[in-house]
N, C-alpha and C positions, 0 to 999 in steps of 0.2 A: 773431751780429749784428756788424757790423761796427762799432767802438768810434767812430771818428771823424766815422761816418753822422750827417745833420742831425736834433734832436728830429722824431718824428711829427707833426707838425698834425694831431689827429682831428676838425677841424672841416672840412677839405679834401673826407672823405667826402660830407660832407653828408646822412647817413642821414635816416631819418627815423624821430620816436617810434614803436615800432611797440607794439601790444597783444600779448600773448603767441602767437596763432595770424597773424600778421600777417605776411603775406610781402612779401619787399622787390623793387624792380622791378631791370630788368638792368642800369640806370644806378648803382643803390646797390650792387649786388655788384663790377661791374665798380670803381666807387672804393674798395670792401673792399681790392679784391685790389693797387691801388696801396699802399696802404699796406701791405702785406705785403711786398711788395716794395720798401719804403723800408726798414719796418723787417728786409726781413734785409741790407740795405746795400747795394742795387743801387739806380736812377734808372728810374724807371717809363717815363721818357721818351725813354730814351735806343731805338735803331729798332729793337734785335732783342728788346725788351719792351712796344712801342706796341700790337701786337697781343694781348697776354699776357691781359688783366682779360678781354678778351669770349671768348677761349680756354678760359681758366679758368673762367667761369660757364657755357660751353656745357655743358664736361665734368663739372660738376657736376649739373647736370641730368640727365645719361645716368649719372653715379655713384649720386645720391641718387635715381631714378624711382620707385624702390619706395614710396616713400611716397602715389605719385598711383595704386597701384593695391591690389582687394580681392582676396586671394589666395582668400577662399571662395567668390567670385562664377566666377573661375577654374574652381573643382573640378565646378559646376553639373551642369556636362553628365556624367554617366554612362552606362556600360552594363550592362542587367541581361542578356544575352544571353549566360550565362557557360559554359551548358551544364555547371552544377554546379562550377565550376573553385572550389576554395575551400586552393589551395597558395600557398605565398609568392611574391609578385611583386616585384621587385627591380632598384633600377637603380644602378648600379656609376657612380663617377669622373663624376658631374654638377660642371664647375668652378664653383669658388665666388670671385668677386672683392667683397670688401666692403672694410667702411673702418671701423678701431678707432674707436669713441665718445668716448676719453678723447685720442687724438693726432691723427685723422683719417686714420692712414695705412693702408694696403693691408693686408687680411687676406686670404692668397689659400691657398684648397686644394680639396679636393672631396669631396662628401658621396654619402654611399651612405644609399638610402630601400627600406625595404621596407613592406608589407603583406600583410593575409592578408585577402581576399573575404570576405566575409557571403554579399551575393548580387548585387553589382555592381561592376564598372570602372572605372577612368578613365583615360583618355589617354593614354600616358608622357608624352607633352609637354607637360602639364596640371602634373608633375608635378614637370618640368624649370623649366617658369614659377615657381611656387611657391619652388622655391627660391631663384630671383633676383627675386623680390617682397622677401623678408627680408632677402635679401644686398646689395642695392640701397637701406639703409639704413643707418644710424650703426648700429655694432650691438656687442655684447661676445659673442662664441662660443656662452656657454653658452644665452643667452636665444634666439640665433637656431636653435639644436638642439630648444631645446622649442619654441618660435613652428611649426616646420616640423611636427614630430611632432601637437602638439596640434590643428593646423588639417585636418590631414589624419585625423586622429582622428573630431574633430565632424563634418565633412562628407562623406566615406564612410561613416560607422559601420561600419568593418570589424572584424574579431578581434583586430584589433590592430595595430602600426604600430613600426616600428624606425628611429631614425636615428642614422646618426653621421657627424662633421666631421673631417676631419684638415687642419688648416693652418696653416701658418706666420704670424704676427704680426709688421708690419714695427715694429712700436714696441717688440720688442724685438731684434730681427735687425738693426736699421739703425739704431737709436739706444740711450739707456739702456746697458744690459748688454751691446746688442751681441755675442749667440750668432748667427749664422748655424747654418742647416742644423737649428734646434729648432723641432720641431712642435708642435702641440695637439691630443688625440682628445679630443672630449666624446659621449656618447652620450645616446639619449632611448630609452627602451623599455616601450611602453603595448601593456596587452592580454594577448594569450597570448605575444608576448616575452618579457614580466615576469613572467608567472606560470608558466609552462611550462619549463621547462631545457635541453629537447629542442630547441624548436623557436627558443629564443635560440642556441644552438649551433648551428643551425642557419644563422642570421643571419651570427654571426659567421665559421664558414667560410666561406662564401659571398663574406663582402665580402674577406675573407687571401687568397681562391683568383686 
């Protein structure tokens, strides 16, 4: 922040009392985001920032969507037509763009999801969705590794369900500590993943290869 910048006025906003589920309209985000940009020492109104607030609340909208959608509702549609297929099914490097819960900034990397049939299907891009349902929220790594695993768990009912995240955290690559180039793997492993040895080795070559 720039030292010299005039006090905030948070009355300028103008928000409004909201109740805890209480969403605010595009007029009150768009005055948020003024004051963001007072307080990191720029002028809201000077011309290559006049556009900035309704910018900023469009992109949040397309950043935070996941919250207006139900990833189980998502998985519905199956297919039992498997002709006994009951091998691991797998999708490799699904990008993952979210946004750290505690800085708001970029979590970006890509999750690898497996399962293994019962006695039906779904989609690959049923499965692709799901993941940017969770990712498309404030999120911390490990909770969005289980959220993905456990949903796909309950709604398939298959043998079992493998996930894992690899991705870089820009609150600490770009602020803080400031490590560039340090990742994060968390993994979920429900079912004969976790119980089988074989067919976790399995998983995990799979996603190395």
């Amino acid at each position: 922040m720039n030292a010299t910048s005039q006090p905030v006025d948070l009355a300028e906003t103008n928000l409004s009392t909201l109740d805890e589920d209480g969403t605010p309209d595009i007029k009150e985000v768009e005055a948020a985001v003024r004051v963001l940009i007072r307080w990191a020492g720029d002028n809201p109104r000077r011309e290559g920032l006049l556009d900035t607030p309704s910018r900023v609340a469009r992109s949040y909208r397309e950043f935070f969507g996941g919250y207006d959608a139900d990833p189980s509702l998502i998985l519905e549609r199956t297919f039992e037509e498997t002709s006994g297929y009951d091998e691991m099914v797998l999708l490799k490097d699904i990008r993952i763009e979210s946004h750290c819960e505690h800085h708001m900034v970029p979590i970006v990397g890509v999750a690898h999801i497996a399962y293994l049939p019962r006695n039906r299907v779904v989609g690959i891009s049923k499965i692709a969705r799901v993941v940017d349902v969770f990712a498309k929220r404030l999120q911390i790594q490990e909770r969005m590794t289980t959220d993905i695993a456990d949903v796909l768990q309950n709604v398939l009912d298959p043998l079992g369900v493998a996930v894992m995240i690899r991705a870089e955290h820009h609150c600490m690559t770009t602020r803080g500590v400031q490590k560039p180039g340090v990742g994060m793997v968390t993994t979920r492993l429900l079912g004969r993943f976790r119980s089988d040895p074989e067919t976790r080795r399995e998983f995990l070559s799979a996603v190395e290869s």
